[in-house]
ROTIDREN-753865 format. One record per residue (C-alpha): residue in three letters; x, y, z. Coordinates in Angstrom, 1 decimal. Layout:
N
+------+--------+--------+--------+
| gunu |     xx |     yy |     zz |
+------+--------+--------+--------+
|  Ala |      X |      Y |      Z |
...
+------+--------+--------+--------+
REM end
This chain:
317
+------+--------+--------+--------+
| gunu |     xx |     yy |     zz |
+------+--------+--------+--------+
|  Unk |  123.9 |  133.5 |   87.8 |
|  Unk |  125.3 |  130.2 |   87.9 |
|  Unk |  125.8 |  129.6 |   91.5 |
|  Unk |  122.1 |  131.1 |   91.9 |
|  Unk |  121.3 |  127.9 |   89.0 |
|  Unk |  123.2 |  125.4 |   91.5 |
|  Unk |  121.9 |  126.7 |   94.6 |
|  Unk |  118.5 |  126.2 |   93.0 |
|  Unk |  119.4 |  122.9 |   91.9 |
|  Unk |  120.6 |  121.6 |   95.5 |
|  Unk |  117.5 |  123.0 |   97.0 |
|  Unk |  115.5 |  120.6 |   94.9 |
|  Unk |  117.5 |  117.9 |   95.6 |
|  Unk |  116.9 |  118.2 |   99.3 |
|  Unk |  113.0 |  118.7 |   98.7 |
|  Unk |  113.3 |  115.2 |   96.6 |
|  Unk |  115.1 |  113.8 |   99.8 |
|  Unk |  112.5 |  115.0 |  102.5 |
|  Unk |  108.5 |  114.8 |  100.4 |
|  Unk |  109.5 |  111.6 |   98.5 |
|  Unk |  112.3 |  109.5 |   99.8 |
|  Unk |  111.4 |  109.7 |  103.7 |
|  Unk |  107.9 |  108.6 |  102.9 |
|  Unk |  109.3 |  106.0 |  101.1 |
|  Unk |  111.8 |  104.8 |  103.4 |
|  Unk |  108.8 |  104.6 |  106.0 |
|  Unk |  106.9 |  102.9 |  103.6 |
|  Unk |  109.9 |  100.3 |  102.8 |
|  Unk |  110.2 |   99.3 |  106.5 |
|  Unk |  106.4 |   98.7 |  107.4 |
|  Unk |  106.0 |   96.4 |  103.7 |
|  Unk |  109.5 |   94.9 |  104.2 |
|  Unk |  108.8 |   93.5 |  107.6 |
|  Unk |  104.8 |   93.0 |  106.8 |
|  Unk |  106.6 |   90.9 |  103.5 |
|  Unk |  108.8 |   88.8 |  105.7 |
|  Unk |  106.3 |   88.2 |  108.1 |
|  Unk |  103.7 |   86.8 |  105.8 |
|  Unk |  105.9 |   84.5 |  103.9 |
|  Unk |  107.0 |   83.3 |  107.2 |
|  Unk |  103.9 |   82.4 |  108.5 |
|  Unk |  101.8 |   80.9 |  105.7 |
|  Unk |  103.1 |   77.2 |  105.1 |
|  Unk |  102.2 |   77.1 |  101.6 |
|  Unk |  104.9 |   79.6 |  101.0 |
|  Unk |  107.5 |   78.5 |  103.6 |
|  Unk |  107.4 |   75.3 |  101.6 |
|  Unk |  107.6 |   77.2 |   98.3 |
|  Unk |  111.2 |   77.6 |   97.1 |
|  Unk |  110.1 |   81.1 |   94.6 |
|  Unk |  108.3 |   82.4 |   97.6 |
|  Unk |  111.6 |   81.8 |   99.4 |
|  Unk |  113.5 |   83.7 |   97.1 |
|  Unk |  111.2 |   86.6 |   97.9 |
|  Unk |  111.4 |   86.0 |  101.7 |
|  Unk |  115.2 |   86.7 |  101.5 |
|  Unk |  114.4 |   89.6 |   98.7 |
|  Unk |  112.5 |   91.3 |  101.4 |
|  Unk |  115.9 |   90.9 |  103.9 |
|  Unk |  118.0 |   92.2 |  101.6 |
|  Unk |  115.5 |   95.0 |  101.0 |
|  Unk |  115.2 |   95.9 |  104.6 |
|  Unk |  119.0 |   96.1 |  104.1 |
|  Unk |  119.0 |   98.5 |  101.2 |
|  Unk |  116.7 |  100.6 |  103.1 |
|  Unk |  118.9 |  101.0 |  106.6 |
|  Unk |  122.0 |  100.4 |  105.2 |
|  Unk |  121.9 |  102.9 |  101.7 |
|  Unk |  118.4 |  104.8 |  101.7 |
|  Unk |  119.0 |  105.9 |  105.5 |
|  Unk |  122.3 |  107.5 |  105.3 |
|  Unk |  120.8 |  109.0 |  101.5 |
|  Unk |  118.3 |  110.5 |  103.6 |
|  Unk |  120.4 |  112.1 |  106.2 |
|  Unk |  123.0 |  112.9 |  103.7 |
|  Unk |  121.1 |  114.7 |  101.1 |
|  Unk |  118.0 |  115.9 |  103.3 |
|  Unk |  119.8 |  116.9 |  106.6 |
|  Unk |  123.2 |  117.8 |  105.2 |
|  Unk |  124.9 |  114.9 |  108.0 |
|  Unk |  127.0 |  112.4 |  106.1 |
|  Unk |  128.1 |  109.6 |  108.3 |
|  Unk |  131.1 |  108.8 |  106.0 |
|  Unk |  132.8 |  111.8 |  106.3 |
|  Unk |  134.0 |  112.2 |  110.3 |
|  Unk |  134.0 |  108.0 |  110.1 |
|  Unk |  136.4 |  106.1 |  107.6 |
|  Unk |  135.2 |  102.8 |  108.5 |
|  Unk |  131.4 |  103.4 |  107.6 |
|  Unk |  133.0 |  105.7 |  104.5 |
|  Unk |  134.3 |  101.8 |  103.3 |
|  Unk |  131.8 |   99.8 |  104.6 |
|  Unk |  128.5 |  101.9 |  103.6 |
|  Unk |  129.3 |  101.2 |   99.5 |
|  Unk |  130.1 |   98.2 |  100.5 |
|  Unk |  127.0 |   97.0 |  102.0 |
|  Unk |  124.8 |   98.5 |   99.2 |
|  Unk |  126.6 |   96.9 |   96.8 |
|  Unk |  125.8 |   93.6 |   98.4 |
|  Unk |  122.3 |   94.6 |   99.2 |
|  Unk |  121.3 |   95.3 |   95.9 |
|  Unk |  122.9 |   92.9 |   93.7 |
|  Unk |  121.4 |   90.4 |   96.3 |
|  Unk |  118.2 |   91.5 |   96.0 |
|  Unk |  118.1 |   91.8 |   92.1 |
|  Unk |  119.7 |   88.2 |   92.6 |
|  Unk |  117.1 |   86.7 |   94.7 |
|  Unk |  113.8 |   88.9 |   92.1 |
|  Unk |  116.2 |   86.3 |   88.9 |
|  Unk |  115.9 |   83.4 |   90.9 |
|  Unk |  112.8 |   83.7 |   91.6 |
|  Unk |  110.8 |   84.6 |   88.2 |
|  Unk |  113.1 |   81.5 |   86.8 |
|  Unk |  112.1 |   79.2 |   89.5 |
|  Unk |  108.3 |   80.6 |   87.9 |
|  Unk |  109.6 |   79.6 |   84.6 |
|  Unk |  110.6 |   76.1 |   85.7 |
|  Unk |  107.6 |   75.5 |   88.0 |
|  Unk |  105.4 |   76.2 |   84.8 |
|  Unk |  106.6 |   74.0 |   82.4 |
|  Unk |  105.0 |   71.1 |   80.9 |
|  Unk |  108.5 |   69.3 |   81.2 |
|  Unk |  108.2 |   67.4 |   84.2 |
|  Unk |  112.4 |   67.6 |   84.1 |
|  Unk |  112.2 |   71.4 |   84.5 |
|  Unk |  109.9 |   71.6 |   87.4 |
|  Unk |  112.2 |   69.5 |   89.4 |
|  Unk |  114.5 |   71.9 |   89.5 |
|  Unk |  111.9 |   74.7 |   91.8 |
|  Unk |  113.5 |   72.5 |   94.9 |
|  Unk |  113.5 |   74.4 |   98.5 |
|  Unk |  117.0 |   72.6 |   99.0 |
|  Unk |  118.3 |   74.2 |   95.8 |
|  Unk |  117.2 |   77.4 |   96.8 |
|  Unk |  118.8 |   77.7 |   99.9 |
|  Unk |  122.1 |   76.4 |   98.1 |
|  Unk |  121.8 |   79.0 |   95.5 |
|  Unk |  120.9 |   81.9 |   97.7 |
|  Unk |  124.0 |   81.0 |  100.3 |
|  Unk |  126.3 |   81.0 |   96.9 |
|  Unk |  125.5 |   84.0 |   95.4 |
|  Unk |  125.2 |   85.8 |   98.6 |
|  Unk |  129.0 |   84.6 |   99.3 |
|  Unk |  129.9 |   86.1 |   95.8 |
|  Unk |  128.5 |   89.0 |   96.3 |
|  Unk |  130.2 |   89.3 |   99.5 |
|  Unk |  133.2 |   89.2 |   97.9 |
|  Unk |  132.6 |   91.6 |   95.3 |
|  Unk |  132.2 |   93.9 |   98.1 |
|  Unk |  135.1 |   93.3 |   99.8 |
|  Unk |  137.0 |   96.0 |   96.8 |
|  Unk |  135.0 |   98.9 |   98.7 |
|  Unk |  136.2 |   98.6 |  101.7 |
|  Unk |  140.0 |   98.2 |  100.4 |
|  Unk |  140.0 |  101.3 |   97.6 |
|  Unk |  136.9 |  104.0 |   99.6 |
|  Unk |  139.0 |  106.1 |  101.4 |
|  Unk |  138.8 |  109.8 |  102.2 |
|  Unk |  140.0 |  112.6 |  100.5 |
|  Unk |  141.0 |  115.7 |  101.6 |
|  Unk |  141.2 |  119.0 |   99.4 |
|  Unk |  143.6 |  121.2 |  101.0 |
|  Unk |  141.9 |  124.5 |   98.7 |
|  Unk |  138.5 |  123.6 |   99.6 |
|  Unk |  139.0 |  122.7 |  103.3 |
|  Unk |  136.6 |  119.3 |  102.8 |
|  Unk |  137.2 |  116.1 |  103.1 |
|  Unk |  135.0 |  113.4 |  100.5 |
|  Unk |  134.8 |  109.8 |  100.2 |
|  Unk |  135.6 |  108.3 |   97.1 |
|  Unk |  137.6 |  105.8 |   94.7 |
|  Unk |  141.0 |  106.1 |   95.3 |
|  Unk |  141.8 |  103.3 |   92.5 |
|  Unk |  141.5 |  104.0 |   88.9 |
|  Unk |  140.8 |  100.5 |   88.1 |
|  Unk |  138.8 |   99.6 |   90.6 |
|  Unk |  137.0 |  103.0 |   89.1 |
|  Unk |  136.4 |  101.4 |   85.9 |
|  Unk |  135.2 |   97.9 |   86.9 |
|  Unk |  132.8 |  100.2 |   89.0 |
|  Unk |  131.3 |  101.6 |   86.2 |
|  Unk |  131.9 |   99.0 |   83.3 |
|  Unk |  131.8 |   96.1 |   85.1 |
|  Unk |  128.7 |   96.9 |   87.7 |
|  Unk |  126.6 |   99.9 |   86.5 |
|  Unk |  127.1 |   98.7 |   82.2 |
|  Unk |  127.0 |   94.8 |   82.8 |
|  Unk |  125.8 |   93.4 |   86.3 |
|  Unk |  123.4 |   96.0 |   86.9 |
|  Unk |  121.8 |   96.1 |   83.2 |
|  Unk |  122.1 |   92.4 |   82.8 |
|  Unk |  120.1 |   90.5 |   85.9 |
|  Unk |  117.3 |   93.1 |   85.0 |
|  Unk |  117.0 |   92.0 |   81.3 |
|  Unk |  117.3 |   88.2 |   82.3 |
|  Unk |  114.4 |   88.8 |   84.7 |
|  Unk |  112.6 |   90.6 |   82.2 |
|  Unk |  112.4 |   88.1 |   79.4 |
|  Unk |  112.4 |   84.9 |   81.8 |
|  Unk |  109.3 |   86.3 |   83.2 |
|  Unk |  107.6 |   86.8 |   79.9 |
|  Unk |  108.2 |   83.3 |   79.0 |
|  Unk |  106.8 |   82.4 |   82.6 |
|  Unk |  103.7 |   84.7 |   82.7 |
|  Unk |  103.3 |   82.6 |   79.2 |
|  Unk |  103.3 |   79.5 |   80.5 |
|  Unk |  101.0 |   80.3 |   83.7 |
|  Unk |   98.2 |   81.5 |   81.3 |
|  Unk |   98.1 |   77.9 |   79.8 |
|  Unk |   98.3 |   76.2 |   83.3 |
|  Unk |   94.7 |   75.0 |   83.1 |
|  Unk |   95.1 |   73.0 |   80.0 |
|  Unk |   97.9 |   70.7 |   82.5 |
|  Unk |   96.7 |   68.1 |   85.0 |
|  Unk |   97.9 |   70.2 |   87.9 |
|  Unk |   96.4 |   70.5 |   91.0 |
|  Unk |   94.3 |   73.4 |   91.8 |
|  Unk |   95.9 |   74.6 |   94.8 |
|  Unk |   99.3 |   74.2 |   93.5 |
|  Unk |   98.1 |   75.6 |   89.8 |
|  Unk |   96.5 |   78.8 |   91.8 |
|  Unk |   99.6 |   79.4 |   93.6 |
|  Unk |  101.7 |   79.5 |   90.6 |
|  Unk |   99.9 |   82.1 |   88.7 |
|  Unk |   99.6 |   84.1 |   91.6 |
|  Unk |  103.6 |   83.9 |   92.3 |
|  Unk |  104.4 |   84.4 |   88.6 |
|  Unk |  102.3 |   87.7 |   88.5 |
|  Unk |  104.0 |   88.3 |   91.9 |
|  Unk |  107.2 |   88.4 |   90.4 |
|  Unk |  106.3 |   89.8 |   86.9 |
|  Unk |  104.9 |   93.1 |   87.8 |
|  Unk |  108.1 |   93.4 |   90.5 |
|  Unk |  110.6 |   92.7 |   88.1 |
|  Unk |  109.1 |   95.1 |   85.4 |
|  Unk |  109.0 |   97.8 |   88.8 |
|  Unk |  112.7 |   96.8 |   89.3 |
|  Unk |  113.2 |   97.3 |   85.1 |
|  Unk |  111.7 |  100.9 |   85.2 |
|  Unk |  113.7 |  101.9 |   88.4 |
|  Unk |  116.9 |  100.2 |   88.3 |
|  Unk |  118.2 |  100.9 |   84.8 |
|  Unk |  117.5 |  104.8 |   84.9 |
|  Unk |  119.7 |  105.2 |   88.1 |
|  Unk |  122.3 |  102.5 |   86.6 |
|  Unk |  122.8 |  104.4 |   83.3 |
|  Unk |  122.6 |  107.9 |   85.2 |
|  Unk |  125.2 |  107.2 |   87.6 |
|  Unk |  127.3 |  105.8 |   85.1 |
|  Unk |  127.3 |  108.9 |   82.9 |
|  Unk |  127.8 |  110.5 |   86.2 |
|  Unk |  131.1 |  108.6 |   87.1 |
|  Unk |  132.4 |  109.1 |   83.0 |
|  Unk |  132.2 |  112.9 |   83.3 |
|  Unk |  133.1 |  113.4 |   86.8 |
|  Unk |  136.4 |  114.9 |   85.6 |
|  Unk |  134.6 |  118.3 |   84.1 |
|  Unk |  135.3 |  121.5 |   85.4 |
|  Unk |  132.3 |  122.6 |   84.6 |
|  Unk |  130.2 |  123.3 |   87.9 |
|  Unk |  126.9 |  123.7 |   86.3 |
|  Unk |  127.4 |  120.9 |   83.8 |
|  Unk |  127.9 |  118.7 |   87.2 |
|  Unk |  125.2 |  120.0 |   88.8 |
|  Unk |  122.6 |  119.0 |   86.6 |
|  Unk |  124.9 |  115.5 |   86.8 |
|  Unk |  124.3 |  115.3 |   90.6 |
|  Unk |  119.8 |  116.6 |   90.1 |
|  Unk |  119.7 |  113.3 |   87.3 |
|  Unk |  121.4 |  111.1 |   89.7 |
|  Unk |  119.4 |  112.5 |   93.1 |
|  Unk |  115.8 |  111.9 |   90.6 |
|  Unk |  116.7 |  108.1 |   89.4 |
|  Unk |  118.1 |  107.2 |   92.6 |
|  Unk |  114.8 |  108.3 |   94.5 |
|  Unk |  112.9 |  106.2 |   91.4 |
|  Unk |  115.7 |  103.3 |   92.4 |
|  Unk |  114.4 |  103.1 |   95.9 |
|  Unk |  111.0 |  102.2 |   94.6 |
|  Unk |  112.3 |   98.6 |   93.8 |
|  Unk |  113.1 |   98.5 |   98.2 |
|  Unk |  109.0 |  100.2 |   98.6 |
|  Unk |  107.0 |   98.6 |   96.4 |
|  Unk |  107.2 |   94.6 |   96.7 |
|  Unk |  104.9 |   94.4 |   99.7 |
|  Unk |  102.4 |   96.7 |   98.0 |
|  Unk |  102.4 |   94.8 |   94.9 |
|  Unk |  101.8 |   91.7 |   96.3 |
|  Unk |   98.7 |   92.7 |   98.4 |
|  Unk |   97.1 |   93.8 |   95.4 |
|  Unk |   98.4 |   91.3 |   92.6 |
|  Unk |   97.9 |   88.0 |   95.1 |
|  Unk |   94.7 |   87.0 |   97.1 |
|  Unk |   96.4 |   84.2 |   99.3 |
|  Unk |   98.8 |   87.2 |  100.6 |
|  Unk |   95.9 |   89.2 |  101.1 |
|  Unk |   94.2 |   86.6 |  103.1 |
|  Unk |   97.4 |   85.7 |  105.2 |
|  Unk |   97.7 |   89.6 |  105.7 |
|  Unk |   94.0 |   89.6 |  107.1 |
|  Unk |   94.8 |   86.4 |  109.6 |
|  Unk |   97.7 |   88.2 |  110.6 |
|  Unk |   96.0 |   91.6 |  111.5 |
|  Unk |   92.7 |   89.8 |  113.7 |
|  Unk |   95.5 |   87.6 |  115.4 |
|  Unk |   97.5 |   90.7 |  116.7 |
|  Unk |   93.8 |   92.5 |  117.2 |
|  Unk |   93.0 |   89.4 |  119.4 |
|  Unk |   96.5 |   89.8 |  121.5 |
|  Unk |   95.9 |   93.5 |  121.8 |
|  Unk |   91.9 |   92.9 |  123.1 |
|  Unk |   93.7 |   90.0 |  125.2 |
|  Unk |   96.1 |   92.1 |  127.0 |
|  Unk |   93.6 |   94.8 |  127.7 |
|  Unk |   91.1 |   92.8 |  129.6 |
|  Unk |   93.9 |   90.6 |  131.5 |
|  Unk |   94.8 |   94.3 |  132.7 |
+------+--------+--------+--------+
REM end
């Protein structure tokens, strides 16, 4: 009965895998590189130093999505795990999510606080939304999280179970264990979500009383747009993040139970969140076509200019 239960519960997991997260990941490439293209192109936001926090959230998305939903996919959906006949991508797989993620949560902070400071009255706060600045600040924390991943590389390793005949990659380091899920899944992964939460608030506040300021239109217009930008993704990133993070967690604190069935149900909670998780690498470029008009517009140009190379090509031929 119970290994019927399990069975059962693996076979959903792989549905999960190949009707949700595949069309997911498809739909994560096409609005990650549609997202990078469009902030590249239109001036207005190359100049912007919150848009260029969300240019190098989209990299770091388009990262997530080859580097941890991709082998997730194959993994779970097609039963090949990369990790297993190779050591080095067994180190360097957790390693690069790790950076992936907490860069792109990074980048989603930055960003609705740049909001915050382009939208006060304070003339001192605003000067701190500085393109110069953001480069500096992105470079830093993308070094840190570097070497916060530098631990999964030295303490992933494989384990083999003589019984069982199969080999696994996991933590071969008790501590390292526990900073894993204290230190990343409790703190860093709870906190830069809340931050981003409350620090958008207090933006969205101040873009509503925008008009009442002796601010240029254009610039006043692009604000509100990029503070709703960033408000509805980091309340996305709230509602998809934190489930997974407090799931695998749990996950990490019981994974000492004998009980097969108990740790089935674990693995079904972790597979659902984690597909919910992935929704913060899908859904920024779809947000932002239907939250912000400019992006719509440079969306538009972008579309009749590869039209006009296409109907170019065809009659030079």
């Amino acid at each position: 009965m119970a290994s019927s239960f399990i069975a059962s519960l693996d076979f959903a997991k792989k549905e999960i895998v190949i009707y949700f997260v595949i069309p997911m990941f498809i739909m994560s490439i096409i609005g990650g590189c549609l997202s990078l293209i469009i902030f590249l192109s239109l001036k207005t936001f190359r100049r912007s130093s919150c848009a260029f926090y969300l240019t190098i959230k989209s990299a770091y998305d388009l990262g997530r999505t080859i580097g941890s939903m991709l082998p997730y996919i194959l993994r779970w959906g097609f039963q090949t795990d990369w990790g297993l006949p190779s050591l080095f991508f067994c180190k360097i797989r957790n390693s690069m999510a790790t950076v992936f993620s907490l860069g792109s949560m990074t980048c989603l902070c930055l960003a609705v606080i740049d909001q915050y400071f382009s939208t006060c009255s304070h003339v001192h706060w605003q000067k701190w939304c500085d393109i110069k600045l953001a480069h500096r600040l992105t470079a830093i924390f993308t070094i840190i999280w570097i070497l916060q991943g530098i631990p999964y590389v030295v303490f992933y390793n494989h384990i083999i179970s003589p019984s069982k005949n199969t080999t696994a990659c996991e933590i071969t380091n008790e501590k390292f264990n526990e900073y894993l899920i204290y230190g990343y899944y409790f703190t860093i992964s709870n906190l830069l979500p809340f931050i981003s939460i409350i620090i958008g608030f207090m933006a969205y506040y101040n873009a509503r009383h925008l008009s009442h300021r002796a601010t240029p239109l254009i610039r006043r217009e692009l604000d509100k747009q990029l503070t709703v930008m960033v408000l509805v993704e980091v309340l996305i990133n709230f509602c998809t993040v934190l489930p997974f993070g407090i799931t695998y967690m749990f996950s990490k604190i019981t994974a000492t139970s004998s009980d097969p069935t108990f740790q089935a149900k674990i693995s079904i909670a972790a597979s659902v969140t984690l597909s919910f998780y992935y929704l913060s690498c899908a859904s920024p470029f779809y947000t932002y076509i239907s939250v912000s008009k400019r992006f719509r517009q440079q969306l538009k140009i972008y579309r009749k200019s590869c039209l006009n190379q296409g109907n170019t090509t065809l009659s030079e031929q």
